[in-house]
C-alpha positions in Angstrom: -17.9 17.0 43.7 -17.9 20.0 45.5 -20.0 20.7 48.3 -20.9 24.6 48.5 -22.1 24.2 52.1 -19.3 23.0 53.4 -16.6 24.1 50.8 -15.1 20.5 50.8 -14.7 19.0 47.5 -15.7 15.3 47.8 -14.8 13.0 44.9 -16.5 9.3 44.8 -14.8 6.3 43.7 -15.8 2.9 43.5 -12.4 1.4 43.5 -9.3 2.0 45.3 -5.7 -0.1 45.3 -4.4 -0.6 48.8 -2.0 1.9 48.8 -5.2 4.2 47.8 -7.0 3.4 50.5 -4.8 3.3 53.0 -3.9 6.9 51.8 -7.5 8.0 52.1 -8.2 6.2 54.9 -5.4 7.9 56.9 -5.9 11.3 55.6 -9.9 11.4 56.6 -9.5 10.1 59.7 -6.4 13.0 60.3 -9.1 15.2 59.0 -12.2 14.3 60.9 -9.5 14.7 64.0 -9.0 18.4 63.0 -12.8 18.7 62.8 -13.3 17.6 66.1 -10.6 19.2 67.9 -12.1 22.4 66.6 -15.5 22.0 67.1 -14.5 20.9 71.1 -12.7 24.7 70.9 -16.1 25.7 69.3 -17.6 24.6 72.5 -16.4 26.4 74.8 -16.5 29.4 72.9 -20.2 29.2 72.8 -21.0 27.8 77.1 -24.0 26.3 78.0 -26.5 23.9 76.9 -24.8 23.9 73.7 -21.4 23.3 75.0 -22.5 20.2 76.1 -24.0 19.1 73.1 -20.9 20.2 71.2 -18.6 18.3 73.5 -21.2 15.4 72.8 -20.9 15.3 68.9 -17.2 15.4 69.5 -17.5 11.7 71.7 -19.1 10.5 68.4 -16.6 12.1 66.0 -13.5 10.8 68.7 -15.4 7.3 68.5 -15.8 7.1 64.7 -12.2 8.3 64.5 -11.3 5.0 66.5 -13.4 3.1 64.6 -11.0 4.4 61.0 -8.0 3.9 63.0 -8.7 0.6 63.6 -9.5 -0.2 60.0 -6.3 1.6 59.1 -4.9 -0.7 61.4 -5.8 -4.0 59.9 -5.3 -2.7 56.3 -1.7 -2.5 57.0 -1.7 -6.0 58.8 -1.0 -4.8 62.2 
């Protein structure tokens, strides 16, 4: 599905063989990484009060990004 606001195509699947989702998994959690890196660039572009709440959302995006890592992590059986 492609998402004219965002210009992302987003497919949804129900079902996924490991190798699938450990695929997926690490490529959206590389990609949320890239999002976040440049929306902290973003930040400081833009100064003030919304810096800050830039450089916030990026805390959540850095601590959801953990969160996939770590699931990435215990899919492969480390």
């Amino acid at each position: 599905m492609h998402d004219p606001e965002y210009g992302h195509e987003h497919a949804h699947h129900t079902e996924h063989s490991r190798e699938e989702a450990l695929a997926l998994l690490k490529y959206m959690a590389d990609h949320t990484r890239h999002h976040a890196d440049e929306l902290h660039d973003l930040g400081h572009s833009v100064g003030g009060d919304a810096e800050e709440k830039i450089h916030e959302a990026c805390g959540f995006f850095r601590q959801g990004i953990e969160k996939l890592d770590e699931a990435l992590r215990l899919l492969k059986g480390e």
